[in-house]
KETI-360816 format. One line per field, with one value per atom (N, C-alpha, C): atom name; z, y, x. Coordinates in Angstrom, 1 decimal. Each point is the difference from the previous one (the first is absolute). Example, Ala and Ser with C-alpha at 12.3 -4.5 7.8 and 13.67 -1.06 7.14 Angstrom:
a	N:CA:C:N:CA:C
zz	7.8:0.0:0.0:-0.7:0.0:0.8
yy	-5.7:1.2:1.2:1.1:1.1:1.1
xx	13.2:-0.9:0.9:-0.4:0.9:-0.8
//
This chain:
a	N:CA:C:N:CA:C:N:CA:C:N:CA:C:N:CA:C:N:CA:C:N:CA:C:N:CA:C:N:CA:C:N:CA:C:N:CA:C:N:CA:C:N:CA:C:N:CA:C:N:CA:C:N:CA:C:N:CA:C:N:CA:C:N:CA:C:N:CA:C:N:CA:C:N:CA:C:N:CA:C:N:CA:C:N:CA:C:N:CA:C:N:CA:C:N:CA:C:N:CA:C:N:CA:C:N:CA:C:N:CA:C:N:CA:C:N:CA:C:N:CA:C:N:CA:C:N:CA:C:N:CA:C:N:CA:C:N:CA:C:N:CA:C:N:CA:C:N:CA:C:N:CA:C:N:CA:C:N:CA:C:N:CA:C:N:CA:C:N:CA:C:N:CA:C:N:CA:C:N:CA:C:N:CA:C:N:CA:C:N:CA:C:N:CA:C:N:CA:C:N:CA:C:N:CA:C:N:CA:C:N:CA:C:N:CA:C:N:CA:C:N:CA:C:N:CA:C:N:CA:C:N:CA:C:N:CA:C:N:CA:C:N:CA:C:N:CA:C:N:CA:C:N:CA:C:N:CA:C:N:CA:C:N:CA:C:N:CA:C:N:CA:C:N:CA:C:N:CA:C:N:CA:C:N:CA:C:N:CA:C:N:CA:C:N:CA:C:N:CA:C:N:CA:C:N:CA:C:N:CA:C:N:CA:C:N:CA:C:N:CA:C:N:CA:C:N:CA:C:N:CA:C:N:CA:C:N:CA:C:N:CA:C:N:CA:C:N:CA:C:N:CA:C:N:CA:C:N:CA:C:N:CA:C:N:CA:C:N:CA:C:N:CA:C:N:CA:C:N:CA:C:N:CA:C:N:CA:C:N:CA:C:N:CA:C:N:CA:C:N:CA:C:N:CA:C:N:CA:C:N:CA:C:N:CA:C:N:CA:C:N:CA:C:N:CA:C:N:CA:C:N:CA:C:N:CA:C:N:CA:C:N:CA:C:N:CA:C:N:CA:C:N:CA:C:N:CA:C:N:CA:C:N:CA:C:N:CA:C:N:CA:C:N:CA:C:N:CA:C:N:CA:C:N:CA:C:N:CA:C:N:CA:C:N:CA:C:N:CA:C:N:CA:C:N:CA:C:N:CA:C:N:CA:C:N:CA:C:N:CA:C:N:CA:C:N:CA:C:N:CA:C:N:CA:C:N:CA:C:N:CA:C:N:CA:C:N:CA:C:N:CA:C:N:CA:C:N:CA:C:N:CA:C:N:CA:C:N:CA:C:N:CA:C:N:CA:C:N:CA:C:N:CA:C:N:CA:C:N:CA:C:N:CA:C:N:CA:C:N:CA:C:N:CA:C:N:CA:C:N:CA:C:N:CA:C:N:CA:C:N:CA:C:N:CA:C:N:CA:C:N:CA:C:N:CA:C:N:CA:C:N:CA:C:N:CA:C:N:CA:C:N:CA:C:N:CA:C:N:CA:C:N:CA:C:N:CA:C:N:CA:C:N:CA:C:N:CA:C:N:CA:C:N:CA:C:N:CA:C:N:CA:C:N:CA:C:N:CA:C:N:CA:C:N:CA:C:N:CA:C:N:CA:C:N:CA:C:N:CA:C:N:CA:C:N:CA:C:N:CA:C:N:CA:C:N:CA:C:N:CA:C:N:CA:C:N:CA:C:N:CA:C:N:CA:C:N:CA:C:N:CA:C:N:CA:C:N:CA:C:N:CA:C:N:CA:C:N:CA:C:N:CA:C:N:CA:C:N:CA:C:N:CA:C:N:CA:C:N:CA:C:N:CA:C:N:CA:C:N:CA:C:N:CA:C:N:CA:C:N:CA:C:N:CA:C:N:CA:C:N:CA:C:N:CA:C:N:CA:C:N:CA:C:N:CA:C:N:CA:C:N:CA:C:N:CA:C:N:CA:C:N:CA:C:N:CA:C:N:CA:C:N:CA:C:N:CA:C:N:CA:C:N:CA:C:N:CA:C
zz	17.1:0.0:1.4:0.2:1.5:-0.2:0.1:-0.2:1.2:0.1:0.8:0.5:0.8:0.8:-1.4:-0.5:-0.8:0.7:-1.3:1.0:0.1:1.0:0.5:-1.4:-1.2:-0.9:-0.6:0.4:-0.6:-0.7:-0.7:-0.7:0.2:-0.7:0.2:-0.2:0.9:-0.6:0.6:-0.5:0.2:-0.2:0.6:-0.3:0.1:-1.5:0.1:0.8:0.7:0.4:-0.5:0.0:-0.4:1.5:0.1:1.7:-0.3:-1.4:0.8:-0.2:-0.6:0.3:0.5:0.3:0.7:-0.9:-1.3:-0.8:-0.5:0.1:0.2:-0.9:-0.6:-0.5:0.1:-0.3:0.1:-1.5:0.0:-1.4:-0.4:1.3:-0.4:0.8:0.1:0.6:-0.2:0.9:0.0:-1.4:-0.6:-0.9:-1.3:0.2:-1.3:0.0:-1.0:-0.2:0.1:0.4:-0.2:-1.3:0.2:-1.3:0.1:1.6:-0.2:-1.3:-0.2:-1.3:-1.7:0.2:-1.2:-0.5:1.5:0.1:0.0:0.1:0.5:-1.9:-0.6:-0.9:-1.2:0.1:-0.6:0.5:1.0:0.3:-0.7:-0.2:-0.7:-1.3:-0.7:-1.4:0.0:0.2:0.0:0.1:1.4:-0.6:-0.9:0.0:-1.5:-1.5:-0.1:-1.0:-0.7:-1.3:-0.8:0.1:0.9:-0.3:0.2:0.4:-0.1:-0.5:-0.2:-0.6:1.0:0.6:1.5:-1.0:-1.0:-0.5:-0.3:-0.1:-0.8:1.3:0.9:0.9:1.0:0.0:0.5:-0.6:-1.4:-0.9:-0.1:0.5:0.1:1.0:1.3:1.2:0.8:0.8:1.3:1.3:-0.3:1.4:0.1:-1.4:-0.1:-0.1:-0.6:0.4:1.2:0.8:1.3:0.9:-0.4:0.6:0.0:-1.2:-0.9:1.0:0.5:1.0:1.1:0.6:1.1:0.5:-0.8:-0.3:0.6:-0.9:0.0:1.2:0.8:0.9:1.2:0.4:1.0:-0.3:-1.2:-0.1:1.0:0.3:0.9:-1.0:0.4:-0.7:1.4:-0.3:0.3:1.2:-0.1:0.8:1.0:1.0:1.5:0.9:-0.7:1.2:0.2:1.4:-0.3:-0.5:-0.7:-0.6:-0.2:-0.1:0.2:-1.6:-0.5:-0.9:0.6:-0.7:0.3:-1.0:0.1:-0.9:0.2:-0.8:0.5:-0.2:0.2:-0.1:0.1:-0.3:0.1:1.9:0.4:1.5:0.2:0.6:-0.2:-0.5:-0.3:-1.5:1.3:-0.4:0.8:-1.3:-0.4:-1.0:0.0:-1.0:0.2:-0.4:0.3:-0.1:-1.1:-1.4:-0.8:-0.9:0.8:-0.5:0.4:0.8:0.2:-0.8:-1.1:-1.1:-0.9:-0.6:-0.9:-0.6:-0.8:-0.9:-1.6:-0.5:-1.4:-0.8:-0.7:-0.4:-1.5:0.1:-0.9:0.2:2.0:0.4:1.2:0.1:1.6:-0.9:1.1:-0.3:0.2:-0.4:0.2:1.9:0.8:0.6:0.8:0.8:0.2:-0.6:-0.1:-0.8:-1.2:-0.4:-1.0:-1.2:-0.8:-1.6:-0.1:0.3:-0.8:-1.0:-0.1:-1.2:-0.2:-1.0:0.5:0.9:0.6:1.2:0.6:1.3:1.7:0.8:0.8:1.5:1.0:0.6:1.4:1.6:0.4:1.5:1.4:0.7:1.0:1.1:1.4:1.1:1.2:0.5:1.3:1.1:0.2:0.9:-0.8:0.9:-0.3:0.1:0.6:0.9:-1.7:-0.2:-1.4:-1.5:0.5:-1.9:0.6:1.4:-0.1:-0.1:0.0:-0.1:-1.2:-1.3:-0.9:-0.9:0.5:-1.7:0.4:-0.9:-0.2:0.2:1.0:0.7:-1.1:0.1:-0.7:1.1:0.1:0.9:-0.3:1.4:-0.1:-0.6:-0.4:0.1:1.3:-0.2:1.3:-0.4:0.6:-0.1:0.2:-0.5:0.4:-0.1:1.1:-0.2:-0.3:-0.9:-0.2:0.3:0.4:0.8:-1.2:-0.1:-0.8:0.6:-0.6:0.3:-1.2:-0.4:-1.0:0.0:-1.1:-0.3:-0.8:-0.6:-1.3:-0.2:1.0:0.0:-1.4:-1.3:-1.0:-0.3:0.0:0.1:0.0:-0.2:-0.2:0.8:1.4:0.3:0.4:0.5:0.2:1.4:0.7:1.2:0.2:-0.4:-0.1:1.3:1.3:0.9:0.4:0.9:0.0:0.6:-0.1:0.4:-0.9:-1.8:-0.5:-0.5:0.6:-0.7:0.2:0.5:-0.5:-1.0:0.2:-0.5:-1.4:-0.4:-1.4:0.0:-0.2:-0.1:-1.2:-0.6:-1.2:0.3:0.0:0.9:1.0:0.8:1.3:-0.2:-1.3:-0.2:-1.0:-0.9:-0.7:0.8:1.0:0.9:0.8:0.7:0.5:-1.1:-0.8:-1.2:0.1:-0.2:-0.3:0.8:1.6:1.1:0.4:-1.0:0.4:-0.6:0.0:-0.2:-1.8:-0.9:-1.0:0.6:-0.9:0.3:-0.8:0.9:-1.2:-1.2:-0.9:-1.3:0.4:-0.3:0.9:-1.7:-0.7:-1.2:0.1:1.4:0.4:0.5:-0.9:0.6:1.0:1.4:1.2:-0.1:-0.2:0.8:-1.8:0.4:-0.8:0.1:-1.4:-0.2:1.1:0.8:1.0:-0.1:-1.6:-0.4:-1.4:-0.7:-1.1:0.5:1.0:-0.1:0.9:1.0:0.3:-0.8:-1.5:-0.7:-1.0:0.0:-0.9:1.0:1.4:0.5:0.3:-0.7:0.3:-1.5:-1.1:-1.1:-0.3:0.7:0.0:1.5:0.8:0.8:-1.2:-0.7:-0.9:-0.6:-0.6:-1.1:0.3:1.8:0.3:0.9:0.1:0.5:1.5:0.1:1.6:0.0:1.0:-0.7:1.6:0.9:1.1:0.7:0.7:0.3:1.3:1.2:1.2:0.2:0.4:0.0:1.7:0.1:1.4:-0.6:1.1:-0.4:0.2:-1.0:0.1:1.0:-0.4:0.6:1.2:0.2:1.2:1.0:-0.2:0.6:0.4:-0.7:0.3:1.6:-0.2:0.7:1.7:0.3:1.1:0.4:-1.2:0.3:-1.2:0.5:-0.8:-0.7:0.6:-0.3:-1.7:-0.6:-0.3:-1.5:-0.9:-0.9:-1.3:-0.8:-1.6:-0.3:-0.6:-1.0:-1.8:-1.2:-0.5:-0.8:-0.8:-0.8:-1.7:-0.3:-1.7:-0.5:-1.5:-0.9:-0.5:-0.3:0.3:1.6:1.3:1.2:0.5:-0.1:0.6:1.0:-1.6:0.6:0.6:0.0:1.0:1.5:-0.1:1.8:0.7:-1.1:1.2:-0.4:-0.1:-0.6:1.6:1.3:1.3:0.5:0.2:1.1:1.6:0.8:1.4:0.5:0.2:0.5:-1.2:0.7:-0.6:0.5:-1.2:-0.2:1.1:0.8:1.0:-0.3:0.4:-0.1:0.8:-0.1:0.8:0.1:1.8:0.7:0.2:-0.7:-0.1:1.3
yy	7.0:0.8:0.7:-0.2:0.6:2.0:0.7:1.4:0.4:0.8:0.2:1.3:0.8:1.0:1.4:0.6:1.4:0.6:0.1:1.2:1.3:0.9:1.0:1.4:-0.3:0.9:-1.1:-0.3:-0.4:-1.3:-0.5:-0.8:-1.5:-1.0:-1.3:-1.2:-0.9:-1.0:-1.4:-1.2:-0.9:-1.7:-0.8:-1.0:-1.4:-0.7:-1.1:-1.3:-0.6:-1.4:-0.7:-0.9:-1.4:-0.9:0.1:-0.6:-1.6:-1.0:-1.4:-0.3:0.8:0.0:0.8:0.8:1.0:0.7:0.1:0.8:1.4:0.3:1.8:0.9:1.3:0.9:1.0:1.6:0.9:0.1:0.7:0.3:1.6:0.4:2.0:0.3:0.9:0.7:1.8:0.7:1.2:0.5:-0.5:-0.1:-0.4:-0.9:-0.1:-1.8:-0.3:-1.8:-0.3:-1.1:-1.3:-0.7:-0.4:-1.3:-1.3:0.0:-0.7:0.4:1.2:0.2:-0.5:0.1:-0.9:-1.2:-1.0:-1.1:-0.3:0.8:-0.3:0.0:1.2:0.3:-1.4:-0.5:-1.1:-1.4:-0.1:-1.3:0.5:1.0:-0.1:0.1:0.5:-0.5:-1.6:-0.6:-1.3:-0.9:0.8:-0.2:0.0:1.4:0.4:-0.8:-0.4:0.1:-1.7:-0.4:-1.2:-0.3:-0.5:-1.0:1.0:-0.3:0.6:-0.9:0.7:-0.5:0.4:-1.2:0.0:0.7:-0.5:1.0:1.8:-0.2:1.3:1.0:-0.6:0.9:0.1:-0.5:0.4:0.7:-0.1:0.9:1.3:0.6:0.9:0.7:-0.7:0.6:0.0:0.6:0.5:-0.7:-0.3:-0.6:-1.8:-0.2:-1.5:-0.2:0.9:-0.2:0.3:0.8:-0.1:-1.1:-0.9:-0.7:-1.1:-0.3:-1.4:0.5:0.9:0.2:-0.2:0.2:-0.1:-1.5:-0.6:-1.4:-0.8:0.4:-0.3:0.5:0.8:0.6:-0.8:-0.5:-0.8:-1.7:-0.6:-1.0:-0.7:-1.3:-1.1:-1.1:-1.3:-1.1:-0.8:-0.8:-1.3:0.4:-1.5:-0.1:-0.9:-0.3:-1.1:-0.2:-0.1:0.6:-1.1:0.2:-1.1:1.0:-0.8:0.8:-1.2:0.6:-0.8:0.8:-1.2:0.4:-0.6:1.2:-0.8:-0.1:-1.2:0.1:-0.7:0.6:-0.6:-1.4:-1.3:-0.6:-0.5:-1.1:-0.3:-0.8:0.1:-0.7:-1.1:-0.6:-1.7:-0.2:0.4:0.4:-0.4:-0.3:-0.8:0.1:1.9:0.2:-0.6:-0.5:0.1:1.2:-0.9:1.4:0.6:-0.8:0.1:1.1:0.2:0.5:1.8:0.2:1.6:0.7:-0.8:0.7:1.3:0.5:1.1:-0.6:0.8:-0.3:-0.2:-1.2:-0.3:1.3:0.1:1.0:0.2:1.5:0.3:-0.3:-0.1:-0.1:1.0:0.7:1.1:1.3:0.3:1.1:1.3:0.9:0.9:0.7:0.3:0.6:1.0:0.3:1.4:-0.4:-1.2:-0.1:-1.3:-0.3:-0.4:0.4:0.0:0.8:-1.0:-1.4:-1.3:-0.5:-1.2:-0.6:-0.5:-0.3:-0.4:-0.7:0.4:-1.0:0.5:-1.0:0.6:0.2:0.8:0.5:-0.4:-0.5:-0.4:1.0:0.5:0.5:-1.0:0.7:-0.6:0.9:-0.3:0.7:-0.3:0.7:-0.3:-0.6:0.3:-1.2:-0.4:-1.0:-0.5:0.9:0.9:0.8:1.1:0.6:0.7:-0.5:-1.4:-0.4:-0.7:0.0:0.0:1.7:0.5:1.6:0.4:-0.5:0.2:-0.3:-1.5:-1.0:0.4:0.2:0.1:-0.9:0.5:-1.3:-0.1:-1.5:-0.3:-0.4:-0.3:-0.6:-1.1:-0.8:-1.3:-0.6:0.5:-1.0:0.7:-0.9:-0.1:0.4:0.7:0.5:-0.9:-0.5:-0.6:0.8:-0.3:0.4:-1.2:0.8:-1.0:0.7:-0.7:0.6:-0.2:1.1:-0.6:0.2:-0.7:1.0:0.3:0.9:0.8:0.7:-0.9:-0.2:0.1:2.1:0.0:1.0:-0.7:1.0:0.6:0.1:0.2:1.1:0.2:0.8:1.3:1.0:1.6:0.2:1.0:0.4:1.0:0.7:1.8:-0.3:0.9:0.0:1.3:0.0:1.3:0.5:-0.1:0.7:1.2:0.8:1.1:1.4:-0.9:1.3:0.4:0.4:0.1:0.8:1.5:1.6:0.6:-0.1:0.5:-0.9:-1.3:-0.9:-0.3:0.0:-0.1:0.8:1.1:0.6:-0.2:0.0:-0.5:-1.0:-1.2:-1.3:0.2:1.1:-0.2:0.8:1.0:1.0:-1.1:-1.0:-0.6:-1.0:0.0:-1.5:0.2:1.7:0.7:0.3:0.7:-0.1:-0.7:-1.2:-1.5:-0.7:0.2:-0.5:-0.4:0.0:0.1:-2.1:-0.3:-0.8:0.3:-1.0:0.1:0.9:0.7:0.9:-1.2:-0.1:-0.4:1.0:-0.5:0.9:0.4:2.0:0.7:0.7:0.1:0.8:1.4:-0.1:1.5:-0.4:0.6:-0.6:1.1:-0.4:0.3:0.3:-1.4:-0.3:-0.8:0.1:0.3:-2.5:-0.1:-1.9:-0.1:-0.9:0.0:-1.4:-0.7:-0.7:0.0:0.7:0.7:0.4:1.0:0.2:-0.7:-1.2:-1.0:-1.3:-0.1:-0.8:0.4:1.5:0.3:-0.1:0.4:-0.8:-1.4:-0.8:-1.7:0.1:0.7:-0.4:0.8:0.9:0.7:-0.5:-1.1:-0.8:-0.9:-0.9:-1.1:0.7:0.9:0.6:0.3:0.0:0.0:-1.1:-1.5:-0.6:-0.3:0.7:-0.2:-0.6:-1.2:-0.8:-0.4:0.9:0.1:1.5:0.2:0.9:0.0:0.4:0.6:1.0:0.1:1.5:-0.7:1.1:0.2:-0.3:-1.1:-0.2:1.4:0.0:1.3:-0.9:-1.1:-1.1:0.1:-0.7:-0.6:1.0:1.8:0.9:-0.2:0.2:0.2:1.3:0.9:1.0:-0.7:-0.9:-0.5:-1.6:-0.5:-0.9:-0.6:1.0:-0.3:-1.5:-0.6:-1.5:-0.6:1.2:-0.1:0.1:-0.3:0.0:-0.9:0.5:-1.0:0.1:-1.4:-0.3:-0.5:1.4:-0.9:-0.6:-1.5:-0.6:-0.1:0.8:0.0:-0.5:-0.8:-1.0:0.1:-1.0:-1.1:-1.1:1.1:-0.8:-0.3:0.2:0.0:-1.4:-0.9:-1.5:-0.3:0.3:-0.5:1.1:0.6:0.7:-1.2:-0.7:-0.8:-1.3:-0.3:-1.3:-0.7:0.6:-0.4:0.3:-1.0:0.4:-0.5:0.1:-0.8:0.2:-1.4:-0.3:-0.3:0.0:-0.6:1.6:0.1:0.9:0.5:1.2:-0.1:1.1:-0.6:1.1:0.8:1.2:1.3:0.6:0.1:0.0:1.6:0.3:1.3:0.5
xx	-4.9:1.2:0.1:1.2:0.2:0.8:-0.8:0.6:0.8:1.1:0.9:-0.3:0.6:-0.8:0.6:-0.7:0.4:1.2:1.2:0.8:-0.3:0.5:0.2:-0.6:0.4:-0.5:-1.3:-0.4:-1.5:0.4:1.2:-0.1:-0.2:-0.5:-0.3:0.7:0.3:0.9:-1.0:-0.3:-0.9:1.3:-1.1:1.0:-1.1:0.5:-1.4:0.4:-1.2:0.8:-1.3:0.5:-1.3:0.5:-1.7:-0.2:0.1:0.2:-0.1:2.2:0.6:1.7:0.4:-0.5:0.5:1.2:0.2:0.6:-0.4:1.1:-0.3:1.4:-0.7:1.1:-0.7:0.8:0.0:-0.5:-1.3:-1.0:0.3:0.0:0.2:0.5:0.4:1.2:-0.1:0.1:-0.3:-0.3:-1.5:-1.3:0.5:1.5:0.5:-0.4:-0.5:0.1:1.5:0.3:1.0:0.2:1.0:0.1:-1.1:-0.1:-1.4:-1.0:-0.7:-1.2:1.4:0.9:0.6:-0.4:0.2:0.0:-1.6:-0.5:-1.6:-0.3:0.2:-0.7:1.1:0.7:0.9:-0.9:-1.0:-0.3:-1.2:-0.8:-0.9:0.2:0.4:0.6:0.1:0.6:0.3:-2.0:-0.5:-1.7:-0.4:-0.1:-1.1:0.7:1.5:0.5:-0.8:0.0:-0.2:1.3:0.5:1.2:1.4:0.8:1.1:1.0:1.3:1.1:1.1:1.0:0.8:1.2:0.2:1.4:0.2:-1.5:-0.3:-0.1:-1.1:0.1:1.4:1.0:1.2:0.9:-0.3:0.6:-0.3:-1.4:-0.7:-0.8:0.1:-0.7:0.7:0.3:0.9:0.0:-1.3:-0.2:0.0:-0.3:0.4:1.3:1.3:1.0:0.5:-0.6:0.8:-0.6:-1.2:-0.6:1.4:0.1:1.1:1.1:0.6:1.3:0.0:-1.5:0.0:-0.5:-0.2:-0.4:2.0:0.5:1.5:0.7:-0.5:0.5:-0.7:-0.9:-0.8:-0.2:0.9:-0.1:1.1:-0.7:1.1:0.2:0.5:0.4:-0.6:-0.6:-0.9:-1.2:-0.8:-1.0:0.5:0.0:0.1:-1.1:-1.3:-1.3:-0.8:-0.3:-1.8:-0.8:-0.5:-1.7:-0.9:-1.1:-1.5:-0.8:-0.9:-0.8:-1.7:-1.1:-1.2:-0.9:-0.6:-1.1:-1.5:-0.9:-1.5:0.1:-0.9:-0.3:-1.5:-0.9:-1.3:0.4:-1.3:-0.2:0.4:0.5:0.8:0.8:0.7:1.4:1.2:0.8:1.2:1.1:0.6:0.1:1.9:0.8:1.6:0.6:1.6:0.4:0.7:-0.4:0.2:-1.5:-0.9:-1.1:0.7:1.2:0.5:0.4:0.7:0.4:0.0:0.1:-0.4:-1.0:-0.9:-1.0:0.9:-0.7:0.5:0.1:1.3:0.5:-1.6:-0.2:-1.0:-1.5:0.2:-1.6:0.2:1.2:-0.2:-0.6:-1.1:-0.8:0.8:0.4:0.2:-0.1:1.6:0.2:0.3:0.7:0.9:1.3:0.7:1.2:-0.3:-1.0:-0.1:-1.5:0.4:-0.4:-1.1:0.1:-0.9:0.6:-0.4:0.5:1.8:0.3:1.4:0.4:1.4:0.2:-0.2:-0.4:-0.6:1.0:-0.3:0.8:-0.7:0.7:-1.0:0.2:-1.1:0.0:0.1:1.1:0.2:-0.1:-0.1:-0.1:0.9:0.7:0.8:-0.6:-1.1:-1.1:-1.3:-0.1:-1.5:-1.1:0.2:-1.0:-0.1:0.9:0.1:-0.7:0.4:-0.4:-1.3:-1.1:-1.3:-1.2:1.4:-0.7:0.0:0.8:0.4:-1.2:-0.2:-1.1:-1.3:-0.3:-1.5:-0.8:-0.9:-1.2:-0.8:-0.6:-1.2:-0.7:-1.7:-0.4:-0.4:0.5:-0.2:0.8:1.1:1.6:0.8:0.7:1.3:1.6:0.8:1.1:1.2:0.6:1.2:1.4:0.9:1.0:1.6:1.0:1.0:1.3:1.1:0.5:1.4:1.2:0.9:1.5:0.7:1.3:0.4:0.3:0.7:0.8:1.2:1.7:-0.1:0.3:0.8:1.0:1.0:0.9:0.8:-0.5:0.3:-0.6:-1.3:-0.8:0.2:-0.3:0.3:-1.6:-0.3:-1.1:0.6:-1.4:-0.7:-0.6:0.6:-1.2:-0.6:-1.1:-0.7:-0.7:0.5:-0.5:-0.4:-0.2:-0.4:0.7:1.2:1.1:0.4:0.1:0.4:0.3:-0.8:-0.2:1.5:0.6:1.2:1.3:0.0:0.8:-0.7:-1.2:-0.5:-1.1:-0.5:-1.2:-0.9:0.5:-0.8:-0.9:1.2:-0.7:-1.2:0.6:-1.2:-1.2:0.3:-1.0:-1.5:0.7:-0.7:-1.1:0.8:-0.8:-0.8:0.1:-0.7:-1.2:0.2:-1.3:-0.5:0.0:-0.9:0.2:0.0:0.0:-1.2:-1.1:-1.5:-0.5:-1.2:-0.3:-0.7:-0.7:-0.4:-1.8:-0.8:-0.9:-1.0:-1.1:-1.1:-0.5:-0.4:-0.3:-1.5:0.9:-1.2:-0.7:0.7:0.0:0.6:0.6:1.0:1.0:1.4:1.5:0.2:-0.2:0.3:1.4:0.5:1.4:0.3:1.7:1.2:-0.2:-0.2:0.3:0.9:0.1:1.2:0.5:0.1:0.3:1.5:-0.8:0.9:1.3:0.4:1.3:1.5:-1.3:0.7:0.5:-0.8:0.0:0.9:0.0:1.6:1.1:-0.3:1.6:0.5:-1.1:0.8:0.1:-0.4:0.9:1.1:0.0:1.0:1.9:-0.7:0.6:0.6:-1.1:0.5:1.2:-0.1:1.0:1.5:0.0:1.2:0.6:-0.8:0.2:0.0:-1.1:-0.9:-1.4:0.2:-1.5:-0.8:0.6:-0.9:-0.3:-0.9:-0.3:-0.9:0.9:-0.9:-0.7:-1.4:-0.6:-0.9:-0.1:-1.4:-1.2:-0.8:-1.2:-1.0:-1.0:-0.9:-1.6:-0.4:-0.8:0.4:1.1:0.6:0.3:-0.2:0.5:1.7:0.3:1.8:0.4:-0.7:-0.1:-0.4:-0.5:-0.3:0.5:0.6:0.8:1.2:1.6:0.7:0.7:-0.6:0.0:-0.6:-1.2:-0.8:0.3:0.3:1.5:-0.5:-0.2:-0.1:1.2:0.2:1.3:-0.7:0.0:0.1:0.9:0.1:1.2:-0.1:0.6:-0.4:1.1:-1.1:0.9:1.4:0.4:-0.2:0.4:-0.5:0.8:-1.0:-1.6:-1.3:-0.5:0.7:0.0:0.2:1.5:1.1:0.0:-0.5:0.1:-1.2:-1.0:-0.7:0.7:1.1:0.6:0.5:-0.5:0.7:-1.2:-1.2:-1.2:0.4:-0.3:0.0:-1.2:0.2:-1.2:-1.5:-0.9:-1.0:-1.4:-0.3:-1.1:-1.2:-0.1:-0.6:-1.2:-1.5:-0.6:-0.2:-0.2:-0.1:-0.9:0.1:-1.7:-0.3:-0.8:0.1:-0.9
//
């Protein structure tokens, strides 16, 4: 947290940024909290909670309906992008490019925008350089990258960047929360799931007919190179964003 200099009568105003997006809001303000601790204490609920219900909490929380408007308010109509996907492979593998795919619907593990189970969403990256920052090494496999074009100008998407504290705050306040990576299990909740309240906004995307979503990579440091950009594509268009590969599968020399 970056604190701002005290005003003139002693009072305090601070302002948090997360160093790998460089996303940032105003937390306090002459010693008064923001809407940010709303949004903060709404993504933790959605933690601690056994399950929620998307109708119910719109019907009853404040901040998941102004989430649902501001959703509507920063939506576009289609994708036109290159993007690249990566994945491990064993050593000698000369993998195609039919191996890019989404994972068989009711085998993706649980994400930042996917729940598990059901149908899969697939992550994409605006460079190669992003979706090798993204996957998770094993040792002693190799990285490949695939490269796509992706044409869905039908599509309803979100670009969640990091200008967005005045044009959706809610939005920017939530993403700021859970701008962090997953915590190993310490048996002390440190930090706020930073999975859960991104996983209620792609079902809460589905529900209005948005099935892509741009955000800043947290891996990939967005904050030092805006290039640096996950796309993900939820059901049922997951397939089809990799339905145009070019080219042939390259590994990446790390």
């Amino acid at each position: 947290m970056e604190a701002n200099q005290p005003a003139a009568s002693g009072s305090l105003s601070a302002r948090l940024t997360r160093g790998s997006t460089g996303r940032a809001a105003e937390v306090l303000v002459a010693d008064q909290r923001t809407a940010f601790r709303n949004v903060e204490l709404f993504a933790q609920r959605l933690a601690h909670a056994d399950g929620w219900n998307l109708d119910s909490l719109l019907t009853t929380d404040e901040v998941a309906g102004q989430l649902r408007d501001e959703l509507q308010l920063v939506r576009c109509a289609g994708i036109r992008l290159r993007h690249f996907r990566a994945r491990i492979f064993e050593p000698g593998s000369q993998p195609g490019q039919d191996e890019f795919g989404p994972p068989p619907d009711g085998l993706q593990a649980p994400g930042r925008y996917s729940t598990g189970g059901g149908e899969s969403v697939v992550y994409l990256g605006r460079t190669a350089s992003v979706c090798a920052a993204e996957i998770d090494r094993v040792a002693g496999k190799h990285v490949f990258v695939q490269e796509f074009d992706v044409e869905l100008p039908e599509v309803g998407v979100v670009f969640l960047d990091t200008s967005l504290e005045r044009a959706a705050p809610a939005l920017h306040h939530l993403l700021l929360a859970t701008g962090v990576l997953p915590q190993p299990a310490s048996g002390i909740a440190l930090f706020i799931d930073p999975y859960s309240a991104t996983q209620f906004l792609g079902a809460l995307c589905l529900s209005m007919g948005i099935h892509a979503i741009e955000y800043p990579s947290i891996r990939g440091r967005y904050r030092d190179n805006p290039d640096h950009v996950n796309l993900v594509v939820l059901p049922p268009y997951a397939k089809a964003a990799c339905g145009r590969p070019v080219g042939l599968p390259k590994q990446w020399a790390v």
